[in-house]
N, C-alpha and C positions, 0 to 999 in steps of 0.2 A: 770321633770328634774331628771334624773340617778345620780345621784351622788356615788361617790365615795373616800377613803378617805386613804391617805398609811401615817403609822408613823413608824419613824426607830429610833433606838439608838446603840452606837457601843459598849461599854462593856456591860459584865456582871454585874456593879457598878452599871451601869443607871437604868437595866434591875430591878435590885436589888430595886434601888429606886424609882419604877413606874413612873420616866418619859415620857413612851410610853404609859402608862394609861394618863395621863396629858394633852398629845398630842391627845388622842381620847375625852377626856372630853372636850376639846376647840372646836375641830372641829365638835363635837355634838353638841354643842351648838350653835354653828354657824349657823349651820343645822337647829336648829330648831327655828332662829331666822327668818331665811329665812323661814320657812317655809318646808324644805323638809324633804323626807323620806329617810331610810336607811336600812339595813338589814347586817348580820354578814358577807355576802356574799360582801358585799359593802366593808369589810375594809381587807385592806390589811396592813401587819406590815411583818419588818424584824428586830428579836431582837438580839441583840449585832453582828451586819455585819454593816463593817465601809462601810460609804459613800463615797471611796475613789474608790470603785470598784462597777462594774456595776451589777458584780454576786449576785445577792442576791434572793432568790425563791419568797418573795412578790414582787420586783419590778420585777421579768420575770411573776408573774400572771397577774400582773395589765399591763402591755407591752401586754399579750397576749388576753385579756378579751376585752381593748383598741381596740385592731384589729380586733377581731370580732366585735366592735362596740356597746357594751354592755355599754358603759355611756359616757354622754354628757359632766361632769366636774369631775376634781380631786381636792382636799381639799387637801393641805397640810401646815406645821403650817410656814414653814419656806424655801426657798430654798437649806440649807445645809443641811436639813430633807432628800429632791430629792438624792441632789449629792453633794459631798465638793467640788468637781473640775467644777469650770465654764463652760469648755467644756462640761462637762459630764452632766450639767443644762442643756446648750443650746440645745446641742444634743437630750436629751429627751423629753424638752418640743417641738422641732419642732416635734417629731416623733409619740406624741399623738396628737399635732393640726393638723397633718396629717391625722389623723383617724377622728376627727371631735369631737377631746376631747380639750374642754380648759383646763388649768391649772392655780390654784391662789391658791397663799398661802397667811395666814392670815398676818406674817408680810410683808410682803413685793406687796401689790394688785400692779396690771398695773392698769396703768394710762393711760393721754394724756398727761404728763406735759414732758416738754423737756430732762430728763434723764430717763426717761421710752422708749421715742420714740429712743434715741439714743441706749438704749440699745437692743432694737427691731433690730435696722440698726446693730447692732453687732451681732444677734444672728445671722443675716442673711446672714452676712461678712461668719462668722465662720462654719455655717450650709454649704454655698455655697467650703471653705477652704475644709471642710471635704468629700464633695462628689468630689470635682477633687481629695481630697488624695487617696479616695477607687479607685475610677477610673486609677489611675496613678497605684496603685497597682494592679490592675486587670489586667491591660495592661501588667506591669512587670511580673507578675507571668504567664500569659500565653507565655512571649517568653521565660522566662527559661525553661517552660515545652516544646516547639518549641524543642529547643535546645537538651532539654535533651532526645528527641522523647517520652518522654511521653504524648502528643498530637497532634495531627492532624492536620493539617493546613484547613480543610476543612469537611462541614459538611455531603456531600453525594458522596458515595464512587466512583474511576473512574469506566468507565466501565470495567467489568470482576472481578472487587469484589464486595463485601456485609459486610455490618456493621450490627454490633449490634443496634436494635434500639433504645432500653435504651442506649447505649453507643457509639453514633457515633462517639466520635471523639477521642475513645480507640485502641491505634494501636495493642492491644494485641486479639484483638476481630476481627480486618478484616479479610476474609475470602474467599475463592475462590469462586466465580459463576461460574460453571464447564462449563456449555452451553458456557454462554460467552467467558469466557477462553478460550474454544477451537476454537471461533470464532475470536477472537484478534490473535491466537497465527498461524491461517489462513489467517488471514489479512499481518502478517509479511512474510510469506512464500510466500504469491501470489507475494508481493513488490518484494520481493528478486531474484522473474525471471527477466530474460532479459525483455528488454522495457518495463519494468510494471512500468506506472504512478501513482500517488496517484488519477488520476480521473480513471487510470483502474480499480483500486480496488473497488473507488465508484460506478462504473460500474457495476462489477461485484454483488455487493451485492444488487445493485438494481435488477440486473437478477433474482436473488436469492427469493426475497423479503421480506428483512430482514429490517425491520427501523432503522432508525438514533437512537442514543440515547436520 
């Protein structure tokens, strides 16, 4: 078993008071009642960063360690330890069971009893709330940039230009295909005689033997 172990405190006072030593001495002990190991590499701490915000550099290590898959559980003593805002609970704990990390904390274990399970059905409520909210934004922010031609409506370019391939759908990066070009802006010209059909042109190009695009 990886284990792993993050303890946080928000002032300087706590810091002051080794509460966040308090918080490692329990979770050791835990440790070792169970039976596992641990290493300095294993704990993660953020000292005096409120739990009110998600920035803090121990919990972006242990988010990032998490996703490479480097531990199977996190220790922590409390859930207002995690995060003070419920959301910001929920949110994290589905984002390491994602990765194939449980999460328990000592006061508060999961259970099966009927407010454990209900709260599971909430996490789930509120995880599922939270992926149509990104989603709803994602959507909104690509038609303002629609709008505001700062993107593309399309990910490969018509014929007779050329995008960027790091940046297809940068309209400041599209750029002439000069062969082509001069074949579109031929294809306009044959149109523009008398009796020229659009299957003469197709015609024509097949004379040629020039492919479709």
């Amino acid at each position: 078993m990886r284990i792993a172990m993050y303890v946080r405190v928000s002032t300087q006072t706590q810091v002051q008071a080794q509460t966040i030593e308090e918080q490692l001495t329990r979770l050791q002990q835990h440790c070792q009642a169970q039976g596992w190991t641990w290493t300095e590499h294993s704990i993660f701490r953020d000292d005096g960063y409120s739990g009110a915000s998600l920035n803090r550099p121990g919990l972006d290590r242990l988010r990032g360690e998490v996703a490479s898959a480097n531990f199977d559980e996190v220790l922590i003593t409390a859930p207002d330890r995690l995060a003070r805002k419920y959301v910001h609970q929920v949110m994290l704990i589905e984002e390491l069971e994602q990765h194939g990390c449980q999460v328990e904390f000592l006061d508060r274990p999961m259970s099966q009893t009927p407010d454990d399970q209900l709260l599971l059905q909430i996490r789930g409520a509120v995880s599922e709330y939270e992926r149509s909210l990104i989603t709803e934004r994602m959507r909104r922010g690509r038609q303002s940039k629609y709008r505001a031609g700062s993107l593309l409506p399309w990910t490969q370019a018509p014929y007779g230009y050329v995008s960027d391939p790091d940046r297809p759908r940068c309209p400041a990066n599209v750029q002439l295909d000069v062969p082509k070009a001069a074949l579109v802006a031929e294809m306009f010209s044959l149109y523009l005689e008398p009796r020229c059909s659009l299957a003469g042109v197709a015609k024509h190009l097949m004379a040629l033997g020039i492919p479709a695009p």
